[in-house]
C-alpha positions as CSV (number, residue, x, y, z in Angstrom):
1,X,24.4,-26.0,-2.5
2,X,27.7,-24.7,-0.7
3,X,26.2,-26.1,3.1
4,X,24.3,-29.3,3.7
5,X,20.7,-29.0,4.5
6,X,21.4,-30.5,8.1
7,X,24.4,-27.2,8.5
8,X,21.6,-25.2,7.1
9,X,19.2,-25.9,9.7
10,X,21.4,-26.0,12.8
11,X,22.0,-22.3,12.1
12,X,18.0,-21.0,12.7
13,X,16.9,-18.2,13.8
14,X,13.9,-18.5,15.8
15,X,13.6,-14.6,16.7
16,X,11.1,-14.0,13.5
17,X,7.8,-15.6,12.4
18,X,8.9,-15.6,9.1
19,X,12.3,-15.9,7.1
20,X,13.7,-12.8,4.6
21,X,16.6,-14.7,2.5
22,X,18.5,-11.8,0.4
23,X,18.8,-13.6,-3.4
24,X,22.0,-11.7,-4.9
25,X,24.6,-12.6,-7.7
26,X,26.5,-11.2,-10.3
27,X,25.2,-9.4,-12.8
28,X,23.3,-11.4,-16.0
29,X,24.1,-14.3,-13.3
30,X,20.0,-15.8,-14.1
31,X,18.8,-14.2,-10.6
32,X,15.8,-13.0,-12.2
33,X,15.7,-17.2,-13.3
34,X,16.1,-18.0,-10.2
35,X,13.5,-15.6,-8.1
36,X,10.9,-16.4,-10.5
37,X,11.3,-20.4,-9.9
38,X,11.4,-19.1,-6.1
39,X,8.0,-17.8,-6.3
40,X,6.4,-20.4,-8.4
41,X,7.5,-22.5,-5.2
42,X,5.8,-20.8,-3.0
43,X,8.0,-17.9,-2.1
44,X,7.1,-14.5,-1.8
45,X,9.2,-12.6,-3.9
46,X,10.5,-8.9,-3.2
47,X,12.4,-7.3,-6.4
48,X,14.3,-4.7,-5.6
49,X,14.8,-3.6,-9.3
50,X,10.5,-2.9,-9.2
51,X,10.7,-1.1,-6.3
52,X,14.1,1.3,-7.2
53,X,11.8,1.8,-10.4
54,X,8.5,2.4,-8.5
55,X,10.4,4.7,-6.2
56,X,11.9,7.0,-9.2
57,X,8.6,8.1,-11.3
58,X,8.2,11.0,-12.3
59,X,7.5,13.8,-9.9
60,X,8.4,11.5,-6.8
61,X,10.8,12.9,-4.5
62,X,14.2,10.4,-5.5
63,X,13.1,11.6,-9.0
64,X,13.0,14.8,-8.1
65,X,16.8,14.3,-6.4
66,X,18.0,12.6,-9.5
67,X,16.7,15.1,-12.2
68,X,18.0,18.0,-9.9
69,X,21.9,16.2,-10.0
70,X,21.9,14.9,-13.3
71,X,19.8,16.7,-15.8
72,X,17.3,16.3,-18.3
73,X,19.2,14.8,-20.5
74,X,18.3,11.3,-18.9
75,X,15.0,11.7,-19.0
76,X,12.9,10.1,-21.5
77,X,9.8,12.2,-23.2
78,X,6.9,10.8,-20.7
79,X,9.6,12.3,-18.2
80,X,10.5,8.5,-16.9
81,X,14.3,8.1,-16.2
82,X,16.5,6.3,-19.6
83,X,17.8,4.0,-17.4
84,X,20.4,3.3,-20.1
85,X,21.1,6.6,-20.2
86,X,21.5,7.2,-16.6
87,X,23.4,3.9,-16.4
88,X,26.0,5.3,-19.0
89,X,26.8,7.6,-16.8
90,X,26.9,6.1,-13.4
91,X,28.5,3.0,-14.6
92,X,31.7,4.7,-16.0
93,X,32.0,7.1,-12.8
94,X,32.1,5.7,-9.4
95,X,31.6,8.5,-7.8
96,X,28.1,9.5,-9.7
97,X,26.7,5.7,-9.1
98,X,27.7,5.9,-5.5
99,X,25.5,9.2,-5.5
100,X,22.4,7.7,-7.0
101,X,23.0,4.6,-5.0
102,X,22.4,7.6,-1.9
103,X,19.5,8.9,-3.4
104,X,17.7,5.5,-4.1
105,X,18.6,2.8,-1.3
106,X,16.8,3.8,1.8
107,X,14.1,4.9,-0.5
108,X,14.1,1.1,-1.7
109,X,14.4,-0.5,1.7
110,X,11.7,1.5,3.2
111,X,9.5,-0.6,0.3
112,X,11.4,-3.6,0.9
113,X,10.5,-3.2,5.1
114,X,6.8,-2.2,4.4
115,X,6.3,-5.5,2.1
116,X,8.0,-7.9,4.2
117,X,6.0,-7.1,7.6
118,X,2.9,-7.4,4.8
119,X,4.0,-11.0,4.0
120,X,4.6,-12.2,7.6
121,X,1.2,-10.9,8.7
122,X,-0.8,-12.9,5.7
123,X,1.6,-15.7,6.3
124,X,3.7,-16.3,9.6
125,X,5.7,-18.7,8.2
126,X,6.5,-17.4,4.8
127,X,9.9,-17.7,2.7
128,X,10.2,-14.1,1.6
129,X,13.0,-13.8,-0.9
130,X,14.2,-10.1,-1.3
131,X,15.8,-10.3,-5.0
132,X,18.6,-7.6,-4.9
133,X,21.5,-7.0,-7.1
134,X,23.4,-5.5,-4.6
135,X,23.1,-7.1,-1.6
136,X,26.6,-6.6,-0.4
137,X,27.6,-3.4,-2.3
138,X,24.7,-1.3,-0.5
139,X,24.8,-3.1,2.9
140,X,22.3,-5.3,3.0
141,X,23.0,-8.6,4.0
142,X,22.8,-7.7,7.7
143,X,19.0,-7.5,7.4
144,X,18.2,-10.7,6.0
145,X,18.8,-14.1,7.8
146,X,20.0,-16.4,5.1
147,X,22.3,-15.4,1.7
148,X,21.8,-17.5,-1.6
149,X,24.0,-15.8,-4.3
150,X,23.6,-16.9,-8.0
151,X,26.7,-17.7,-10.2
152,X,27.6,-18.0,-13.9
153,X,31.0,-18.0,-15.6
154,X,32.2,-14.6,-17.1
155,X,32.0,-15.6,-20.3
156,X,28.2,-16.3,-19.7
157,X,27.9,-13.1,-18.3
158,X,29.3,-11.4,-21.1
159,X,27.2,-12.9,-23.7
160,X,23.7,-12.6,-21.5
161,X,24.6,-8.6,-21.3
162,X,25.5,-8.4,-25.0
163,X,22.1,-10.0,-25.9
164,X,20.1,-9.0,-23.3
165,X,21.1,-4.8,-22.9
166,X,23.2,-4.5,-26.3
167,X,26.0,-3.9,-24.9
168,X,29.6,-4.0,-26.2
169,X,32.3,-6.2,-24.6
170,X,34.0,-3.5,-22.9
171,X,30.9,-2.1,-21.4
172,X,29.5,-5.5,-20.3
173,X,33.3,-5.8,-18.3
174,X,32.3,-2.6,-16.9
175,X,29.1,-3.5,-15.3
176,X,30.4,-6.4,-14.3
177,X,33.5,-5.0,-12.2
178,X,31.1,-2.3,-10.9
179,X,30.2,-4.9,-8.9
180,X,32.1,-6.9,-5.7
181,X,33.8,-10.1,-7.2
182,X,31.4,-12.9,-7.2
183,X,34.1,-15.3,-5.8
184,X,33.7,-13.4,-2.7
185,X,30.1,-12.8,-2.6
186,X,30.5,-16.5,-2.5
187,X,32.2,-17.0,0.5
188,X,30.0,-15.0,2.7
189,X,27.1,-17.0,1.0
190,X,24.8,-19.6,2.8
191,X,23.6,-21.2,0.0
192,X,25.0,-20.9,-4.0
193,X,23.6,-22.3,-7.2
194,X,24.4,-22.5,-10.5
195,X,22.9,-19.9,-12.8
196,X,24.0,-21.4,-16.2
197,X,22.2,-25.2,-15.3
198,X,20.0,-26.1,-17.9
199,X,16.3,-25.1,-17.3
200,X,14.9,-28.5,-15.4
201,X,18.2,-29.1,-13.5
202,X,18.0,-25.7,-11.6
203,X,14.2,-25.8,-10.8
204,X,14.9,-29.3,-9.5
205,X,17.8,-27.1,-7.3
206,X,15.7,-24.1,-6.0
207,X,13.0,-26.4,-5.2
208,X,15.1,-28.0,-2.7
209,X,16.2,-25.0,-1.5
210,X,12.7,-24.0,-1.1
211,X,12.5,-27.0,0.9
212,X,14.7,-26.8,3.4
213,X,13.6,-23.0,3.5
214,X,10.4,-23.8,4.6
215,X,11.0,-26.2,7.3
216,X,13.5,-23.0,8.5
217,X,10.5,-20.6,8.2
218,X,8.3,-23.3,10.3
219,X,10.5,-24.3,13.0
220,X,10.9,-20.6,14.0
221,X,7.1,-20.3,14.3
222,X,6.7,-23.2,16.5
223,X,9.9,-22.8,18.3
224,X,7.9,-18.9,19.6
């Protein structure tokens, strides 16, 4: 962890019942690793990848923008967006991504803000954990209390994309430097772990995280 749990706890919030902590990394970092041992802790988990794809199906309005500003070429034959296709695109022009980023953010945190008042009604002292790629890049860390970013070495990053999405060198170094350096998502991070640890090491680290996560979420309630 980059604070001690005693730094950690000093800096509560006690205005909310609950506590929304923004999980964010690079990309092919292990995130999705992580969130998932995050909500077989107990956390309630918010993936912002489900909702931007819940938000784009076919006929809704964001799919309706997208379609409109980018053809039908990046449509797939039940009508659903290719996201590889669409990501070839918006990944080699900065412009195009910061366009669909327009059309697809506030449709996401709208989702995001409807599931974490659900979550704090059910549960007042819930960890909510809103899994989102681009924390920083769209804005986001100002609405959640507490940052943990995920990290891996390039070279692991490189070799996850190549398996995982097929791609070639040169486009997984694309992807990655579409996206704000992760030495300086670090910095502004509360908490950071290590996405390349081997499989009982990092549950054994996001478990206490969770810990000291849940005495945060507590303390707030009692401290009402």
């Amino acid at each position: 962890m980059s604070i001690s749990v005693c730094r950690l706890l000093s800096r509560m919030i006690s205005s909310a019942a609950m506590i929304l902590i923004g999980l964010t990394g690079g990309v092919a970092t292990g995130k999705s690793t992580v969130a998932r041992m995050f909500q077989q802790c107990g956390a309630v988990v918010i993936d912002a990848d489900a909702l931007a794809k819940a938000v784009v199906q076919p006929g809704k309005a964001a799919w309706q923008d997208i379609v409109r500003r980018f053809g039908k070429s990046i449509l797939n034959p039940d009508r659903t967006i290719n996201r590889q296709a669409l990501g070839a695109i918006v990944f080699r022009h900065p412009a195009k991504r910061r366009m669909l980023e327009r059309l697809v953010h506030p449709r996401v945190a709208r989702e995001q803000r409807r599931l974490t008042r659900e979550a704090a009604r059910k549960d007042r002292d819930a960890v909510v954990i809103y899994d989102v790629p681009l924390l920083f890049e769209a804005g986001i860390a100002k609405r959640v209390e507490k940052i943990i970013v995920v990290t891996a070495d390039q070279k692991t990053q490189i070799a996850r994309l190549k398996k995982r999405n097929g791609l070639s060198r040169a486009e997984a170094l694309r992807r990655i430097g579409s996206q704000i350096p992760l030495s300086k998502k670090i910095r502004q991070a509360d908490i950071v772990i290590d996405g390349t640890l081997p499989r009982t090491a990092g549950r054994k680290q996001v478990r206490d995280v969770f810990k000291v996560l849940s005495k945060l979420a507590s303390s707030q309630v009692s401290s009402r």
